[in-house]
Structure formats: C-alpha cells, structure tokens
C-alpha positions as CSV (number, residue, x, y, z in Angstrom):
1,X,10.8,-31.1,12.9
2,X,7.3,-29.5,14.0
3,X,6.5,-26.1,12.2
4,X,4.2,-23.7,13.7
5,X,2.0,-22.4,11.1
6,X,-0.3,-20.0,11.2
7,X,-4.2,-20.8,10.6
8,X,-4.9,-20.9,7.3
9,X,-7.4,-18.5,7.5
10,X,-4.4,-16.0,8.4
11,X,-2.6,-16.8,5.9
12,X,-5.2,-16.0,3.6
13,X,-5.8,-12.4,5.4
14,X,-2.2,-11.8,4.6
15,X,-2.2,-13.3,1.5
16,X,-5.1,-10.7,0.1
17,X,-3.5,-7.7,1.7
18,X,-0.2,-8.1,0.1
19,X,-2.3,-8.4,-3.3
20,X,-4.3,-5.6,-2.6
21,X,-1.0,-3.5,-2.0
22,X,1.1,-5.4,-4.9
23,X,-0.6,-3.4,-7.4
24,X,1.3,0.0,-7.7
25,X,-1.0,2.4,-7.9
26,X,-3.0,1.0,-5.1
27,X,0.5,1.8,-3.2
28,X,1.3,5.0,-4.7
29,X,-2.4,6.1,-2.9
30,X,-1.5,4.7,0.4
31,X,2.5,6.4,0.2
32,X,-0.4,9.6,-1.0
33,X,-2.6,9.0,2.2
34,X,0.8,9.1,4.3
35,X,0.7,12.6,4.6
36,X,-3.1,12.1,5.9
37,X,-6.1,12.2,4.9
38,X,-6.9,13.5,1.5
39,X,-9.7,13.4,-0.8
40,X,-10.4,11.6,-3.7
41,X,-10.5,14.6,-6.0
42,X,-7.0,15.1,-5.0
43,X,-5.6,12.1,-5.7
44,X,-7.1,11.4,-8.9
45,X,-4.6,13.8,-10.6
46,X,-1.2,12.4,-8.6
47,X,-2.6,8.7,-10.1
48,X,-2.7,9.7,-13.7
49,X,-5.8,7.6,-13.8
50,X,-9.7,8.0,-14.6
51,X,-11.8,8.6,-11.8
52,X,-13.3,5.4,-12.3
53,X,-9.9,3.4,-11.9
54,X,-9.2,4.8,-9.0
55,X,-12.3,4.5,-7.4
56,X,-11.6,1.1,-8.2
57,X,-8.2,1.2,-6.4
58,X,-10.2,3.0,-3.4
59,X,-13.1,0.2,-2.9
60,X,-10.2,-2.9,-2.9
61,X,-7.8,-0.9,-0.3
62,X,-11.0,0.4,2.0
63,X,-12.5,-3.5,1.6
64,X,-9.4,-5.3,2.7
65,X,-9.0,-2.8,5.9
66,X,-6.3,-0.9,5.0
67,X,-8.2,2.6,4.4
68,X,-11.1,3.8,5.3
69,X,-13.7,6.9,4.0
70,X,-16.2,9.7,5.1
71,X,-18.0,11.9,3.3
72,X,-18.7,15.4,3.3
73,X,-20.9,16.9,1.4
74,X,-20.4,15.7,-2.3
75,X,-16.7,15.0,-1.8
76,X,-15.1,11.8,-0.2
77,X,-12.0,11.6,1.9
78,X,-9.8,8.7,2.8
79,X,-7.3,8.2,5.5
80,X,-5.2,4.8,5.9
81,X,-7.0,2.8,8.8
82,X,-3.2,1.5,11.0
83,X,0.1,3.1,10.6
84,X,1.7,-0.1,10.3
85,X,0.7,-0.6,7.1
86,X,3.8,1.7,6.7
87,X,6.2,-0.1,8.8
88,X,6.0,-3.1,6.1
89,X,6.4,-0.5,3.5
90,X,9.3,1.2,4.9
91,X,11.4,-2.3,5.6
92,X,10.6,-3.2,2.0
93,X,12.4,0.1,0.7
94,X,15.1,-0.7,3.4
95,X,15.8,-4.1,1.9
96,X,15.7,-3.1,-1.4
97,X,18.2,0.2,-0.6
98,X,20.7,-2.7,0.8
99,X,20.3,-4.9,-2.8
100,X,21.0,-1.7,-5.2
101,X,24.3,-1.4,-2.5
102,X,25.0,-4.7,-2.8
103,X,25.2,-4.6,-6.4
104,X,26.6,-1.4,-6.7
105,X,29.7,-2.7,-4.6
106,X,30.1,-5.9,-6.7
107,X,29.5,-3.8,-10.0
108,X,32.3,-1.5,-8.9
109,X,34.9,-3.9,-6.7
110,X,38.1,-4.1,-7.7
C-alpha cells in the first residue's frame, strides 16, 4: 500500500500553524479579529492580559501568516490575513457540538 504524503516541509507549515493557534488566547484574538479589524488597544482588555503578552500573541500569529498589521499614527491594527483560517475553526466547533450530543444521548438513554 503506497501513501501519498505530503512534503515534509508542508507538514511542518501545518504543523506550526496549528501550534500557533493551539494556544487559547492566540484564538480568542483571531475569533476577536472575526468581526474585522481591530486594534491592539482594543483587544488587550477582551484578553485579560498585559500588553506585553499579547503583543507577544500578536508577533507569533502575524509571523506564521495568519494576521497581519498597519499602523496609524501611534496605534496598531490587525486584521486576520485568509478567512479560512475560520473554516478550520468552525468544523472544529462542529465536531465538538456532535461529541457533547453524543454523550449527552448515552448519558441520558434509557
């Protein structure tokens, strides 16, 4: 049986972006950014994190491709690069809606 990986160097793309967004407040900005772009000043409060950290969060989510930043004037604004970033999201909630189901059903079956 052949199997038709992909290049390793794909799979170390993928690899780093699902780190990057494994970490949940690097999410919770890009579910933030959903709504568009937003700056940095205003999403500092909805992290519950010091500036710092989340410029942190910012720099690893704009380096692997996933958001990107302009300035203007002192402030900086970010806006998530691809939609599709969202499409992964969204099936990941689907699947997990279908599990809690699942276990709700077998938790209450009679």
């Amino acid at each position: 049986m052949s199997l038709n990986l992909p290049d390793d160097k794909i799979l170390e793309f993928k690899s780093r972006i699902f780190k990057v967004i494994g970490d949940a407040n690097r999410l919770k900005i890009i579910e933030i950014l959903r709504s568009g772009e937003n700056c940095q000043c205003e999403i500092i409060p909805l992290i519950a994190q010091s500036q710092p950290t989340v410029s942190r969060h910012l720099k690893l989510l704009e380096e692997a491709g996933l958001i990107m930043s302009r300035k203007e004037g002192t402030k900086t604004f970010y806006q998530v690069v691809d939609g599709h970033i969202y499409t992964l999201i969204d099936t990941i909630d689907d699947d997990m809606r279908v599990q809690v189901s699942k276990e709700i059903a077998k938790k209450y079956s009679f």
